[in-house]
Every structure is written in C-alpha cells, then in structure tokens.
MDAnalysis code that builds the backbone (N, CA, C; Angstrom):
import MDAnalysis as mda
import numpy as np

u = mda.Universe.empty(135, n_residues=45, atom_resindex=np.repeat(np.arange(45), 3), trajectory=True)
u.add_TopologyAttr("name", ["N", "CA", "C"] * 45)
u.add_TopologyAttr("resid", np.arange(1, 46))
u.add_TopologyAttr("resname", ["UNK", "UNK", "UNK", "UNK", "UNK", "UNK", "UNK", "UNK", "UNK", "UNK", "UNK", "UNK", "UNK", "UNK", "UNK", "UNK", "UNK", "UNK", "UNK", "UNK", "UNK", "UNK", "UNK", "UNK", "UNK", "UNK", "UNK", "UNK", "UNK", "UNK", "UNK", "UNK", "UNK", "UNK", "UNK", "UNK", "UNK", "UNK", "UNK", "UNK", "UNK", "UNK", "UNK", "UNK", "UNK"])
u.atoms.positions = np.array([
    [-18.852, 56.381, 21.783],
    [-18.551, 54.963, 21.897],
    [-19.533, 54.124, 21.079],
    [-20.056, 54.977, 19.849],
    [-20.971, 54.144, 18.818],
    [-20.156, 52.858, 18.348],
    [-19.058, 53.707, 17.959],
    [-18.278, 52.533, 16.716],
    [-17.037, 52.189, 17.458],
    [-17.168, 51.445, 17.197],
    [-15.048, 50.271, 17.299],
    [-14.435, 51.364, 17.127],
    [-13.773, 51.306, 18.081],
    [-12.031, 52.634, 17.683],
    [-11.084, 51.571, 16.548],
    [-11.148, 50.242, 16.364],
    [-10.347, 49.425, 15.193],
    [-11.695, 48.673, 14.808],
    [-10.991, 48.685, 13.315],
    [-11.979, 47.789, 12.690],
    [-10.562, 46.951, 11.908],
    [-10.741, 44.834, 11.990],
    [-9.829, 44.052, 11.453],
    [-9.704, 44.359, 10.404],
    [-8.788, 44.531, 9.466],
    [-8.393, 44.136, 8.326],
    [-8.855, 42.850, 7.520],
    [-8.778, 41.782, 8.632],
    [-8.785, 40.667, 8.546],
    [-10.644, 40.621, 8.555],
    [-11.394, 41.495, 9.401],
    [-12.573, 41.097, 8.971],
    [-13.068, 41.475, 7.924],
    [-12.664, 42.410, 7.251],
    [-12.671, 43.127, 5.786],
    [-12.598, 42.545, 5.019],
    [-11.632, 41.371, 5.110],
    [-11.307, 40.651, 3.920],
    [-11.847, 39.398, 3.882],
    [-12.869, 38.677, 5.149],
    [-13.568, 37.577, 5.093],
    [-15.034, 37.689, 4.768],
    [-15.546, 38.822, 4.704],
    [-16.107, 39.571, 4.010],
    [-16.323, 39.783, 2.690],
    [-15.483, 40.210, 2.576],
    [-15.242, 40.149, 0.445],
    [-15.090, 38.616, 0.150],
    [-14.335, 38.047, 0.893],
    [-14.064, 36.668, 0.230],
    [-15.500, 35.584, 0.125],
    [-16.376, 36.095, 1.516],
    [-17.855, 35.476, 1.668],
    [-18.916, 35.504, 0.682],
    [-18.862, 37.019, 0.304],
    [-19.664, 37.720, -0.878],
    [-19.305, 37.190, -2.112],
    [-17.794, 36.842, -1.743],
    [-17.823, 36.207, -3.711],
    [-17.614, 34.594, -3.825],
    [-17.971, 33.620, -2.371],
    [-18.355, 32.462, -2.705],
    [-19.964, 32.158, -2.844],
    [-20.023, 31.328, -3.485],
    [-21.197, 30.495, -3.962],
    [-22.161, 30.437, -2.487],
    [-21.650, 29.697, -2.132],
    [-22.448, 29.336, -0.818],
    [-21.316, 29.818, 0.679],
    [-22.349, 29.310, 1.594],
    [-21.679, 29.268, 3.247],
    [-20.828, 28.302, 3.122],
    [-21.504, 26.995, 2.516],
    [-20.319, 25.555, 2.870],
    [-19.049, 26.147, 1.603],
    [-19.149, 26.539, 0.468],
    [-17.838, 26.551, -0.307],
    [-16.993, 27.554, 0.761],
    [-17.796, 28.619, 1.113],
    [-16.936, 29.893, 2.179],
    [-15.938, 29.260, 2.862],
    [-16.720, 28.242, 3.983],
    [-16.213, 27.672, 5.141],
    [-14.566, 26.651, 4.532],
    [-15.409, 26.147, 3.720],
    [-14.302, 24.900, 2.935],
    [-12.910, 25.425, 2.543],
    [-13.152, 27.101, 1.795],
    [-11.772, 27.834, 1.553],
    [-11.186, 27.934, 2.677],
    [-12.066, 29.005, 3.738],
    [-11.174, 29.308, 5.068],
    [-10.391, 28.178, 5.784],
    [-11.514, 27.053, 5.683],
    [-10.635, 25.860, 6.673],
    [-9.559, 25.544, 6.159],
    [-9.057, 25.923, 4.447],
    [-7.902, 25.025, 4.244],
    [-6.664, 26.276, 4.216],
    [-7.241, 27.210, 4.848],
    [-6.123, 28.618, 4.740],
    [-5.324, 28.535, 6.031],
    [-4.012, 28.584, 5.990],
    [-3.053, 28.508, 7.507],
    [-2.469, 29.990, 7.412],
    [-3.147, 30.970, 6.702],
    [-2.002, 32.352, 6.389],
    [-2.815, 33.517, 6.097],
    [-2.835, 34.242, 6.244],
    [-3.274, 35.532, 5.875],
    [-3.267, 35.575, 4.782],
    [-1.684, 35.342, 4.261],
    [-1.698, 35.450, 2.615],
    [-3.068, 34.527, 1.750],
    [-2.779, 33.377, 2.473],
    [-3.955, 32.729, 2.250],
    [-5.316, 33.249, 1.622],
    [-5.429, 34.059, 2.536],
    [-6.288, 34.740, 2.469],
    [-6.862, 36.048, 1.380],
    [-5.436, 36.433, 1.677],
    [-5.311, 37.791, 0.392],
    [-5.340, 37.128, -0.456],
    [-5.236, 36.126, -1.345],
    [-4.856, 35.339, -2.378],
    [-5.862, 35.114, -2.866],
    [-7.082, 34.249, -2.301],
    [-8.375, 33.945, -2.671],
    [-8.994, 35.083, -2.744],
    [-8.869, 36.632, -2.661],
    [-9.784, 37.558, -2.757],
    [-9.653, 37.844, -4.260],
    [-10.597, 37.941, -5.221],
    [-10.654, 38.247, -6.547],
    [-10.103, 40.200, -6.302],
])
C-alpha cells in the first residue's frame, strides 16, 4: 500500500502543462480559462 493503485491522467497532464509555463501565475491563468479536458490536452506542447 506504498503507491496509489490509480494514478490521474489528468494529474499527468497538469504537470507537463506546469513545467512548460513560465511561472505559477501564467500556470494558474491557463487552467482558470480551461472548461474541458480537451482544454487541456490542447495547451500541452
């Protein structure tokens, strides 16, 4: 019971998307204007 039996997808990918903004505030500023997952996949380089 070391590790998570699931790990998100979704945290995987806020992750990558964190690492390749500039800062915390540009990070935050993308996520807040995302209503979608796709959203999400979209902004990942």
């Amino acid at each position: 019971a070391d590790r998570p039996a699931f790990i998100s997808p979704i945290g995987v990918e806020l992750k990558k998307l964190r690492s390749q903004s500039a800062s915390v505030k540009d990070f935050l500023d993308t996520v807040a204007a995302m209503t979608s997952r796709q959203n999400l996949r979209d902004s990942i380089k």
